[in-house]
N, C-alpha and C positions, 0 to 999 in steps of 0.2 A: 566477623566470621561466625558462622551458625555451628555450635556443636551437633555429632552424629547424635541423637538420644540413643539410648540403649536400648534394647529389646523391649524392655518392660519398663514404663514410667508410672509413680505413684501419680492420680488425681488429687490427692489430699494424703497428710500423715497428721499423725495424734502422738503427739510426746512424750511417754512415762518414764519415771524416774523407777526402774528399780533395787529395790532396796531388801535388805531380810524379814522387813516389816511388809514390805512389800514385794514380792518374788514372781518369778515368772509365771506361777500356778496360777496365780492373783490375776495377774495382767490377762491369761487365759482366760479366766471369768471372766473378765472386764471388753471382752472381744465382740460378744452382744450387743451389749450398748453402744461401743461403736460403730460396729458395721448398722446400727438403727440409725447413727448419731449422722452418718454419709460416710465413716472416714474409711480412704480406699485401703491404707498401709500403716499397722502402729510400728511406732518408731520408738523403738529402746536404747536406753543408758547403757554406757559400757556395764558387758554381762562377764566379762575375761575373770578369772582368779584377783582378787584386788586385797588390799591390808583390812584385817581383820576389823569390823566396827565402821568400816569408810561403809558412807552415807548417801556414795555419787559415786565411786568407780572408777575414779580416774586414777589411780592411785596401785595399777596393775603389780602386782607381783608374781605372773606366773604366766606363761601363756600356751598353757597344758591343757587348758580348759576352763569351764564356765564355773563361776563362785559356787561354791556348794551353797554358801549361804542365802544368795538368789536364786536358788530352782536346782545347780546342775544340768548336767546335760539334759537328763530328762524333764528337766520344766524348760528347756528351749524348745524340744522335740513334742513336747504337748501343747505349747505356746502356738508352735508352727502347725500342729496337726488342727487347730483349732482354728485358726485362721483361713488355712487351706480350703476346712469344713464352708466357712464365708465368704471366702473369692476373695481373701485381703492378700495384701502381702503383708511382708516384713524387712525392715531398717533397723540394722544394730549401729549406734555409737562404737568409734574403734580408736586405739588412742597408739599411735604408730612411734611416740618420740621420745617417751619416759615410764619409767617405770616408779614404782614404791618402794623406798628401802628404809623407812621408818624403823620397819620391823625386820631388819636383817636373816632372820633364822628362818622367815617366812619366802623370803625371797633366796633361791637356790642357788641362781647364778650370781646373785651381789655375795653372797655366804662365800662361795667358791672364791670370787676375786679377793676377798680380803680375808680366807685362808692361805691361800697361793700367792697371790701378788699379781706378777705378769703372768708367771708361770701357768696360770688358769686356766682352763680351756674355754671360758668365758672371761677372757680378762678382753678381749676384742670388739666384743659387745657393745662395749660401754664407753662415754666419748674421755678419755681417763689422760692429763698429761702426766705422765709419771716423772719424769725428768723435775717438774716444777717441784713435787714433792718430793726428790731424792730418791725417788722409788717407792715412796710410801703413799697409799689416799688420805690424805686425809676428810677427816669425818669432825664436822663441827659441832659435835653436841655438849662441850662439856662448860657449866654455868661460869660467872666468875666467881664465885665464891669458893668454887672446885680447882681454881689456876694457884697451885703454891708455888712459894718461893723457891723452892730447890727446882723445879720444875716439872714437879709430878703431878698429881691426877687425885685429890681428894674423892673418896666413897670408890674409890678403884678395889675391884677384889676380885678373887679369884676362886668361882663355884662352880662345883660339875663338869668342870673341864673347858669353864669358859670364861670372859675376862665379862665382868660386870660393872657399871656404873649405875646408880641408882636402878633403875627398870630398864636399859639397854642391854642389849648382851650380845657380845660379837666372841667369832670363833680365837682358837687358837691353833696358830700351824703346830705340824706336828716337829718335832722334838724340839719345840720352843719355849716351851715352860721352865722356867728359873725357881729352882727350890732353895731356902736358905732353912736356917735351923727351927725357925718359928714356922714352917710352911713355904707355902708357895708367896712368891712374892712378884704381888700384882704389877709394881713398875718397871720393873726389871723385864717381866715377860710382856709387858708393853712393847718397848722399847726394839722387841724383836721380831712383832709381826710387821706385816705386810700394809696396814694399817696405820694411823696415829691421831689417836682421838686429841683434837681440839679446841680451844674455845670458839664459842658459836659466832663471834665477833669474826673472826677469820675467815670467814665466807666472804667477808665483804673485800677482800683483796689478797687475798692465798688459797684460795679454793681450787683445787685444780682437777674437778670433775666438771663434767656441764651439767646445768640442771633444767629443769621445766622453772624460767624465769627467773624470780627468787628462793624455789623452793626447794631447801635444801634434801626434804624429805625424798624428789623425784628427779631421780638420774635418767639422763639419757641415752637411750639407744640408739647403735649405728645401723639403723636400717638401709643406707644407702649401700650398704657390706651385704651381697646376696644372701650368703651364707646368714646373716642376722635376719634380715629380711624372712626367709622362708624360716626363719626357726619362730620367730615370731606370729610367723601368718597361718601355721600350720592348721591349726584349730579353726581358725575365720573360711579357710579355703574348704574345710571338711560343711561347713555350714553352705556352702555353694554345692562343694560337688554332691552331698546329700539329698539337696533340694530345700533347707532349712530357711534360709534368709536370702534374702532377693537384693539387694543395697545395700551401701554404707556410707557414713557421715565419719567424714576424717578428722579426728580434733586435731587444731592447734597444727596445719602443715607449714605453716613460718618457720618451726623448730627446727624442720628436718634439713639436714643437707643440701638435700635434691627434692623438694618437691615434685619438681615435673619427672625427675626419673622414678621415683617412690609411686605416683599415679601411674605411671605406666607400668612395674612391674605389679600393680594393685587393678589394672584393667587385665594383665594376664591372666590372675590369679581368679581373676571375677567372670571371667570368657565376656568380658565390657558391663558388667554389670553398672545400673544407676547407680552413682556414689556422688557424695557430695561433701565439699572441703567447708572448714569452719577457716575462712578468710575475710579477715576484715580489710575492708577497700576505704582509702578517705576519699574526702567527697573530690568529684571528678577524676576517681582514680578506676577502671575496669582492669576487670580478670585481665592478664595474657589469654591470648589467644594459642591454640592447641593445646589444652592443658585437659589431659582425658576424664573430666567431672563436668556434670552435667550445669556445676557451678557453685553461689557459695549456698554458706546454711539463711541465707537473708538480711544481715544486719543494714546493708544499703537500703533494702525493699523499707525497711521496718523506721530509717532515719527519712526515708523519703514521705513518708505516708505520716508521720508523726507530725513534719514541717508544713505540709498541705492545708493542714488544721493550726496552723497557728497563725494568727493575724499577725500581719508586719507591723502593722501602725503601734503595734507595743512596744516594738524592739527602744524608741527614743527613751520613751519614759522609765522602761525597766533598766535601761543603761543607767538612766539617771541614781535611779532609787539604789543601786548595784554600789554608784558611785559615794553616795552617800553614806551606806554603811561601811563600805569598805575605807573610805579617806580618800580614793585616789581613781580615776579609771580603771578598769580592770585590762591590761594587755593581755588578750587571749593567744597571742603567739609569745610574748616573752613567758607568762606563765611556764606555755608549755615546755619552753627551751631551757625556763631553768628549773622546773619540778625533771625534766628528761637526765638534765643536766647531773641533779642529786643523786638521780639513780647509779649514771653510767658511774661519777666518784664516787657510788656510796654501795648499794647492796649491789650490785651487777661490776662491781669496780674487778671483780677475781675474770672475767669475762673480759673487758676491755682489756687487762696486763695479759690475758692470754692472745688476744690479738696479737696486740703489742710485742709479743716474744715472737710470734710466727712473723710477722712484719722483718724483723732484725735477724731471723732464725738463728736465736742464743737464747739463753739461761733467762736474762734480765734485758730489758727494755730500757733506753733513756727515760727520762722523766717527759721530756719534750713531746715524746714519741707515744707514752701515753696518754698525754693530758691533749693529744691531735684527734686521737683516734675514739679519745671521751668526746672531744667536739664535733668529730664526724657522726657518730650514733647519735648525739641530741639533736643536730640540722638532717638529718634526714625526715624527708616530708611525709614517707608513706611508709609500714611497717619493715619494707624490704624490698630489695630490687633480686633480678632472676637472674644474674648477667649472663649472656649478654642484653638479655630482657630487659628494661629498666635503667639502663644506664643512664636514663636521664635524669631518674631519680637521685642516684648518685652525684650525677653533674650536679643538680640544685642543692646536694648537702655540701660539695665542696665548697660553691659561691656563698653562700650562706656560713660556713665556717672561717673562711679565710674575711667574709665581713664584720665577722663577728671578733675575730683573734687578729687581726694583721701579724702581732709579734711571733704567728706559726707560722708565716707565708713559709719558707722554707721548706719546714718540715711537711703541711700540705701538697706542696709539690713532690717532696719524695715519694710521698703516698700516694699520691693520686694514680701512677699506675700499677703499682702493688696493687690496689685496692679495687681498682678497675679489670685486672687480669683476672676471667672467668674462673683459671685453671689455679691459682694460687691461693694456697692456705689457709692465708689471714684473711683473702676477700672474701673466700667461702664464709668461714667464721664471722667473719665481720654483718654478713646478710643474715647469719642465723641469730646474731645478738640486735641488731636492728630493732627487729620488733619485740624482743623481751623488753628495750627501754622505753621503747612506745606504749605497752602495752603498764606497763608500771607505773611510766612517768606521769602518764596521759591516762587511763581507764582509773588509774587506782589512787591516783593523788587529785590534777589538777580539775578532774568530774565532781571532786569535793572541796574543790577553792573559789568554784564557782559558781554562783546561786540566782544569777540576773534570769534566768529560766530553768528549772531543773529537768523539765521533759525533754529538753533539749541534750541533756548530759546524762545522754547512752552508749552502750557498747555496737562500733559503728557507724556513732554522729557525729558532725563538728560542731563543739556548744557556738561556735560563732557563726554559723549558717543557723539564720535566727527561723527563715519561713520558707517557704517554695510557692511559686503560682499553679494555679492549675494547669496551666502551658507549660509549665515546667515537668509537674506531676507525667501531662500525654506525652511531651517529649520523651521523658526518662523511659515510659514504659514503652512506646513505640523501638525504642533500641531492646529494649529486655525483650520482646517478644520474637525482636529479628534474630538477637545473636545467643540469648540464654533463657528460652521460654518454659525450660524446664527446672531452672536453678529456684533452690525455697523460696519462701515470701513468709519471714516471723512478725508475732508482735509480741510476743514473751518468748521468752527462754527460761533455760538452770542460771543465765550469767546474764540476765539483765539488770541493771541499775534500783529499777521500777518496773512495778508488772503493768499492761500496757493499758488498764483504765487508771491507772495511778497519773501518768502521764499524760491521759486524754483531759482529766477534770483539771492539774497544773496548769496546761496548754490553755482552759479556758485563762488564768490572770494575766495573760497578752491583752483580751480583749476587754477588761476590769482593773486595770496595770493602779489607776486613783483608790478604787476603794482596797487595793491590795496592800498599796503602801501606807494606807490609812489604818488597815486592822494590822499590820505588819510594826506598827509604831506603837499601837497601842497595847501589843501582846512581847513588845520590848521590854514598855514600860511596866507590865506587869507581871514579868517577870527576867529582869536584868541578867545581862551574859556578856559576859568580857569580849565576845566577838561576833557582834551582831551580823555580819556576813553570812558566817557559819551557822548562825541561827536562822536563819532565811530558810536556807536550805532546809533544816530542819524542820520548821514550821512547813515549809510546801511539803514533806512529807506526810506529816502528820494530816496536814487538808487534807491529799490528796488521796491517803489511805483508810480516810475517818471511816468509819463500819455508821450500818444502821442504827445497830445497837453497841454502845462499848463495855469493855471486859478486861477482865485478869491478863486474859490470856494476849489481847489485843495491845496490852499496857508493855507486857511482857515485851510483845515484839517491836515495839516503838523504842522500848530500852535495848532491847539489842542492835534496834538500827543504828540507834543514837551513837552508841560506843564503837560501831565498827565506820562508820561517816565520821564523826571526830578523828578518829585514830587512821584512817588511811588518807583524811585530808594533811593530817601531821603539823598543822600550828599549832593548835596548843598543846597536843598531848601527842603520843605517838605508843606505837604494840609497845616498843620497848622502854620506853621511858614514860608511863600515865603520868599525866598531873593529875591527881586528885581533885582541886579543887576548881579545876576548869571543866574536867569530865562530871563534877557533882553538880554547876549551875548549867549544863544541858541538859543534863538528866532533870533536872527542876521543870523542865520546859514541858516535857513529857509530863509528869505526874500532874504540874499544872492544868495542863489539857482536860486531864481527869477530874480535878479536886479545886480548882480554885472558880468561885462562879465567875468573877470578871472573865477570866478567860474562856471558858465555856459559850459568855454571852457573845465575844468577840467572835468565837470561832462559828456557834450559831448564824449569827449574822451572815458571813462571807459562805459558809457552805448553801444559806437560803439562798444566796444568787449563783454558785458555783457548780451544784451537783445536778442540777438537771443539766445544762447544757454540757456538763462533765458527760454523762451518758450518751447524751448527744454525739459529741464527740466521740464516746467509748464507740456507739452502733456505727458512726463512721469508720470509723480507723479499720474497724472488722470486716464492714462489705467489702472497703479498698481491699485488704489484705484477703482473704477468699475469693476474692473474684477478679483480681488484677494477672498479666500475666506471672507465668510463675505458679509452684507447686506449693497451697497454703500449709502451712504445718499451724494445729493447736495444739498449746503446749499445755499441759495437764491441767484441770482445771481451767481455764481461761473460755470453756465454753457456757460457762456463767460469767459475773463478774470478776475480776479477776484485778485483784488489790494486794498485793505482793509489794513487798519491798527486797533490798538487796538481799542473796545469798549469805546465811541459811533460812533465809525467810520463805523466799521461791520454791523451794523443795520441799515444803511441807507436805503430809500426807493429803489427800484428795478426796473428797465423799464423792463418790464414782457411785453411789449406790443412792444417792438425793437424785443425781441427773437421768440417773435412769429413771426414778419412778414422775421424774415432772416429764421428760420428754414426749412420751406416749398423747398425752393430750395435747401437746403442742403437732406431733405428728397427725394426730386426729382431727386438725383444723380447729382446737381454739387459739384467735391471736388474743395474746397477754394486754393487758394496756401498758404504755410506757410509763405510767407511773402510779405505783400501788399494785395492791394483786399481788398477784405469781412474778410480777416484775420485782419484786422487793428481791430475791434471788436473783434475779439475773435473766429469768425467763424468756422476759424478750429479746436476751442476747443470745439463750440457751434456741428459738425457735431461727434464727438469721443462724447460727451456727447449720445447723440443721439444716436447713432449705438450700444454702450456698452448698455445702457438700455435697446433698443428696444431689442436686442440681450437676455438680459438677464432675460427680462418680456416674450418674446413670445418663448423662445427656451430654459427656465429653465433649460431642460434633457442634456443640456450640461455642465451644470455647477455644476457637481457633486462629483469631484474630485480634486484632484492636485498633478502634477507630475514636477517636473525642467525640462527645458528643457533649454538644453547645448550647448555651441560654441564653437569651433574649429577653429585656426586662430591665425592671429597677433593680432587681436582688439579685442580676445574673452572677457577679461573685460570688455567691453564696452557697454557690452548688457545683461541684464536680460529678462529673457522669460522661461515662465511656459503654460503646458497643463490644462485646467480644467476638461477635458473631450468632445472633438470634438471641442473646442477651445483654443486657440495659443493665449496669448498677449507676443508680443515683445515689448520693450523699450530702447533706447538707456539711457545709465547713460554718465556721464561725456566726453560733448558733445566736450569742450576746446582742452580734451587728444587725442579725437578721431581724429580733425584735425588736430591739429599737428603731429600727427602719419601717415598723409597724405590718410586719411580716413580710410574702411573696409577693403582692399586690399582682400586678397584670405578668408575671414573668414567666416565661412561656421556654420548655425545653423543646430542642430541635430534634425530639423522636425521631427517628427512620420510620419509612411510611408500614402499615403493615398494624394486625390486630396483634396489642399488646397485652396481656396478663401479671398482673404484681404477685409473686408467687409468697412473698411476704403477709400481706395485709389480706392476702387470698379473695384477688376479686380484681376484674374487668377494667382496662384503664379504657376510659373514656374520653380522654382529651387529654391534649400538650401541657394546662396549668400545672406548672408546681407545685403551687398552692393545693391543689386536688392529687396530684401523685402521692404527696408525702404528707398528705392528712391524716394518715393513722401515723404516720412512725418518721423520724426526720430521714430514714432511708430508704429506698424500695430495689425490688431486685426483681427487673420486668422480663417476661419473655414473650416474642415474638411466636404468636399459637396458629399464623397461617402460613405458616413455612412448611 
């Protein structure tokens, strides 16, 4: 089924994150450069009121209006005016499912609920079982060290009319304050609000708010509730009916309720505008059809384009070496079943018993009944089913639970039409917890259990789909162009694993798999870790990150990567419980890198074979990705090289003002060389940025179709290349194989007839050799000039 597009579609968008540091004013300046750079639409971080200090936005508490701290209204209104002035549009990030309540005093309507109680006139709002907490929410911030014996609340007290624990501070209803002869007394007036602070352990199975995943900080709202719906959207819809913003990108719609009803009253609200859902799809899994977005934010485009470029013939050997350090084959479906598993009994367990009570519609759940419905959320295959959408999906987590448990057959059968009924409570529920355990079990634990590829292990990939063919590649896009030609196409994000030349130079040790496990053993041995697996992983970061030159600051982020990959993989250490001295010999690994010559010389060695065909790979990944069907987003910085690691690493600030002053002489017809020069930045990646958008904003009517286009040859694998209509992108894939094969010898692409132009290398193609197309640069980006 082909979506209607909207009125208005972007050609391209440019990503910014902004911040207080960086504000809408900022982004304003920064509109030159893009609109020089091709890009048709910049595309913004949530701008809505957010907790004071948040860094990303997601973290709304208010939806009155735009952070003062980012712009205000008026840095969106001069954002927009300045855009307008360039023929761009504009895309806001919108986050429809949770809000911030970190800072309670900050946030009006959570202040109101746990002044009031139900009583609230936003007590509705918020997805709240009050019954599980006897009427009270409770709120889990308080340490153990704070849980006494009698049952009260150690650093509990009572200032300016409000009940305080260390730096928190929540209201007090009114005539509920408890005075004794020494004062006010903090436990006493506990005990009588609406409220009842807890230890933070009790999220894990008495929590009886919903929240955005595991985050206690972020409650969510009932936007399937009109009434919530338009209290929330009021501000976003003033940005349409004004003329301000043209699109939107919906985070995180697994959360909600109703997704498909939430896009429909969100295409009301938009009179159809372009909007796009942040949906991760597992492999061979597509959108529903009729769902009013023009599609996702990209994470398939960006697993599919990453696999392209990775040589199969590694998968044996890097199994092997996987197997070696680890003891044992690596099961990538038990993994996931039982890192999903830990979640559903462990941080996400207050979500599965609240199933579980709607299931039984009582107080308390059997045991049986929740340890079914923990096995139901870890055998589901894909984040969530739509029901009646997806029921199949459901069907394959029942079979999958009942093979996994027989002694629940029973109780599976009860469930299965509870949990099948569109209309019923807990099935509801049941789809909206779905992919919170996916998204934990799977994105945030078992991405760092596994190390046999790490470009492989992204937000959107399946690390066990090792590679893809190029017939694979034209199949997949011959559907994307049919049914969702207007859905994004990323290779970074705010939430990617690795920024996406991190994972281009990784992807080369598929086709190097011997000398990987050879410098991989020798930077074991020189500097020893209790879990060589986990070291793996670490070291391919480090490769894959290595800078030209290294630094403080560089070391810096290698140690933060270090500790949040240990701790979200959770073997040896974990947020809540460090081991010390398992987090001290990873971190050795890191400083290593820096200070020890052996390993220098190791790492020397593997990057003298790894980083050119790394670029290689980076200039591939790019042209697929800007020129495939699909609407390219660059996400900030990445129109250079772009060597990011996980969040907060991604989010760094940007020199937007280095790109501007290289770009002009790239605009001016100097090509950079690929290696040295202006290319030591990035440049040759910052001129392919450039050329593909410009191309793509001012010559649209080219880009209307998609056709393969084929090679003929010794080295015909070695190249993927598609028509879009009057334009050719070629790409070499697996640059390693190519040379050793002793280059393109006689292999000949099957151009469409017709005078072609490399708008790349800026100059006349003269013939079919590959070897002569892609003599300046392993990619070219041709167009058809007698059309």
């Amino acid at each position: 089924m082909t979506a209607t597009p909207p009125a208005r579609v972007p050609t391209s968008t440019y990503r910014l994150q902004i911040t207080s540091s960086f504000d809408l004013y900022a982004a304003a300046r920064a509109l030159p450069y893009l609109h020089a750079l091709g890009v048709d639409w910049v595309y913004l971080s949530p701008v809505l009121a957010a907790e004071p200090g948040s860094d990303h936005g997601y973290d709304v508490v208010g939806h009155h209006g735009i952070d003062a701290s980012r712009g205000g209204a008026a840095g969106l209104t001069a954002l927009s005016a300045r855009a307008r002035s360039l023929g761009m549009g504009v895309l806001v990030d919108v986050v429809p499912n949770h809000v911030g309540v970190a800072t309670p005093a900050q946030n009006a309507w959570w202040w109101s609920v746990l002044t009031a109680g139900e009583a609230s006139p936003y007590a509705s709002a918020f997805d709240v079982d009050w019954a599980a907490g006897g009427g009270r929410l409770r709120l889990p911030v308080v340490g153990d060290d704070d849980l006494l014996p009698d049952g009260g609340i150690g650093h509990l007290r009572v200032v300016d009319g409000e009940l305080r624990y260390h730096d928190h501070r929540f209201p007090i209803a009114p005539g509920t304050l408890v005075e004794r002869d020494g004062g006010a007394d903090a436990q006493a007036t506990h005990a009588a609000q609406h409220y009842e602070l807890v230890g933070w352990r009790t999220a894990d199975d008495r929590l009886n708010y919903r929240r955005f995943f595991a985050v206690n900080t972020l409650a969510a709202v009932r936007v399937e509730d009109r009434r919530w719906f338009d209290a929330t959207h009021a501000e976003i819809g003033r940005w349409f009916t004004e003329g301000l913003v043209d699109g939107l990108r919906v985070d995180h719609p697994d959360g909600l309720r109703d997704p498909v009803g939430y896009l429909e009253d969100l295409a009301g609200l938009t009179d159809d505008a372009y909007v796009l859902v942040e949906k991760i799809l597992e492999h061979g899994e597509r959108l529903p059809d009729g769902w009013r977005t023009a599609g996702t934010t990209g994470y398939d485009a960006m697993a599919l384009v990453d696999r392209v470029l990775v040589d199969p013939a590694g998968q044996e050997p890097l199994d092997a070496l996987e197997t070696s350090l680890r003891g044992a084959p690596v099961d990538w479906e038990q993994l996931v079943h039982d890192r999903k598993r830990d979640v559903a009994d462990g941080i996400l367990g207050s979500e599965v018993r609240r199933i579980s009570r709607e299931v039984v519609d009582g107080p308390e759940a059997p045991a049986e009944v929740v340890d079914a419905v923990a096995e139901l959320v870890t055998t589901m295959p894909v984040y969530r089913s739509y029901l009646p959408v997806g029921r199949e999906h459901l069907d394959e987590a029942f079979a999958a639970a009942r093979a996994a448990r027989p002694d629940l057959a029973a109780t599976f059968d009860a469930l299965e039409p509870v949990l099948g009924d569109p209309e019923h409570p807990a099935a509801v529920r049941f789809q909206q917890t779905s992919g919170m355990v996916m998204a934990k079990g799977v994105e945030d634990c078992a991405f760092y259990r596994s190390s046999r590829l790490t470009s492989l292990n992204e937000v959107g990939g399946d690390p066990s789909v090792f590679a893809a063919t190029p017939d694979e590649f034209h199949a997949a896009m011959l559907e994307r162009q049919a049914t969702r030609p207007h859905a994004m196409s990323a290779g970074s994000t705010h939430d990617t694993k690795r920024g996406e030349d991190v994972r281009a130079r990784i992807s080369v040790l598929a086709e190097v798999p011997d000398l990987w496990a050879g410098a991989l053993s020798e930077l074991l041995e020189a500097v020893p870790v209790p879990d060589p697996g986990f070291a793996s992983l670490l070291w391919q970061a480090i490769v894959g990150a290595w800078p030209a030159s290294s630094g403080t600051d560089y070391r810096t982020r290698l140690h933060g990567y270090a500790e949040k990959a240990m701790r979200e993989a959770g073997d040896g250490t974990t947020w809540t419980a460090p081991d010390e001295a398992y987090e001290d010999a990873m971190h050795r690994c890191v400083d290593a890198a820096f200070d020890d010559p052996r390993v220098r010389r190791v790492l020397a060695t593997l990057l003298d074979t790894v980083v050119d065909p790394g670029w290689s790979n980076a200039l591939a990944a790019k042209l697929l990705t800007l020129t495939m069907p699909g609407v390219p987003d660059v996400y900030q910085g990445s129109d250079l090289w772009e060597q990011s690691l996980v969040d907060p690493d991604n989010r760094r600030p940007v020199d937007l003002d280095l790109r501007a002053e290289v770009l002009p002489a790239l605009l001016g017809g100097v090509t950079p060389p690929l290696v040295g020069g202006l290319s030591d930045s990035g440049a040759v990646k910052l001129r392919l940025v450039a050329t593909a958008l410009r191309l793509r904003r001012d010559e649209a009517h080219r880009f209307t179709g998609y056709a393969p286009v084929g090679a003929t040859g010794p080295a015909a694998d070695h190249v993927v290349a598609y028509d879009r209509g009057g334009v050719v992108a070629v790409a070499t894939r697996l640059p390693v194989g190519l040379e050793r094969r002793g280059g393109w010898g006689d292999t000949e692409l099957d151009l469409p007839p017709g005078r072609w132009f490399d708008r790349l290398a800026a100059r006349p193609v003269t013939g079919t050799r590959v070897a002569d197309l892609l003599a300046t640069y392993p990619v070219a980006l041709l167009t058809r000039e007698d059309s």
